[in-house]
C-alpha positions in Angstrom: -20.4 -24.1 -10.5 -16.8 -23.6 -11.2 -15.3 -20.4 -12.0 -12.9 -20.1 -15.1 -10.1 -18.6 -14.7 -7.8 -16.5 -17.8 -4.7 -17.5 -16.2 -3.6 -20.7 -16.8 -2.6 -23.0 -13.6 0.8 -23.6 -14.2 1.6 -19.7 -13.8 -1.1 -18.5 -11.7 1.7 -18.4 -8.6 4.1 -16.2 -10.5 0.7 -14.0 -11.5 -0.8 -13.7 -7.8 3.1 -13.0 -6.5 3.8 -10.2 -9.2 -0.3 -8.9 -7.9 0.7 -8.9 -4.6 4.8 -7.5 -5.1 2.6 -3.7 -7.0 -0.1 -3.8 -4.6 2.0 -4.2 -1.3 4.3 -1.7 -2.4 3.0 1.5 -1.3 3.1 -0.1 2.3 6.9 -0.9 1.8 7.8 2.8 1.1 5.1 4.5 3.5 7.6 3.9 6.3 10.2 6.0 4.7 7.8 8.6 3.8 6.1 8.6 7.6 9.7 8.9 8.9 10.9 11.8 6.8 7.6 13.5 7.9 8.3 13.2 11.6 11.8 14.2 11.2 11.0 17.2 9.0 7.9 18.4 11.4 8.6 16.9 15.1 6.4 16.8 18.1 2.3 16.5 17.4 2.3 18.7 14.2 4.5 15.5 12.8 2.2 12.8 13.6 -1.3 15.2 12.7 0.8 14.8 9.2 1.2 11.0 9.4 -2.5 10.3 10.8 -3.9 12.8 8.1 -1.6 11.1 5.2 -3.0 7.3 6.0 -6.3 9.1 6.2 -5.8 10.7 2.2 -4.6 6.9 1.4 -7.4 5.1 2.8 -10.0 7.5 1.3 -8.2 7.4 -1.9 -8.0 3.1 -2.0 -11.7 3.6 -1.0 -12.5 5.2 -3.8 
């Protein structure tokens, strides 16, 4: 059985790229975010934040 697809072949490279360029992007700015939280709280306290922060994310891409 073959699957129908809305998108039509000749663009479906430019659709999965432009999928892929929103949902990568919290990944490419969670590295500035994780650093300003280590510089603002250093030591353990900064990386508690950092570890309970990807924590909130995962739970939150769970759901």
């Amino acid at each position: 059985m073959q699957h129908r697809s809305s998108v039509p072949r000749e663009i479906s490279g430019a659709a999965v790229s432009i999928a892929c360029s929103v949902g990568y992007a919290p990944s490419m700015f969670a590295f500035i975010l994780y650093g300003s939280m280590l510089d603002q709280s250093q030591g353990i306290e900064g990386k508690k934040l950092v570890f309970l922060t990807m924590i909130a994310f995962a739970v939150k891409g769970f759901l």
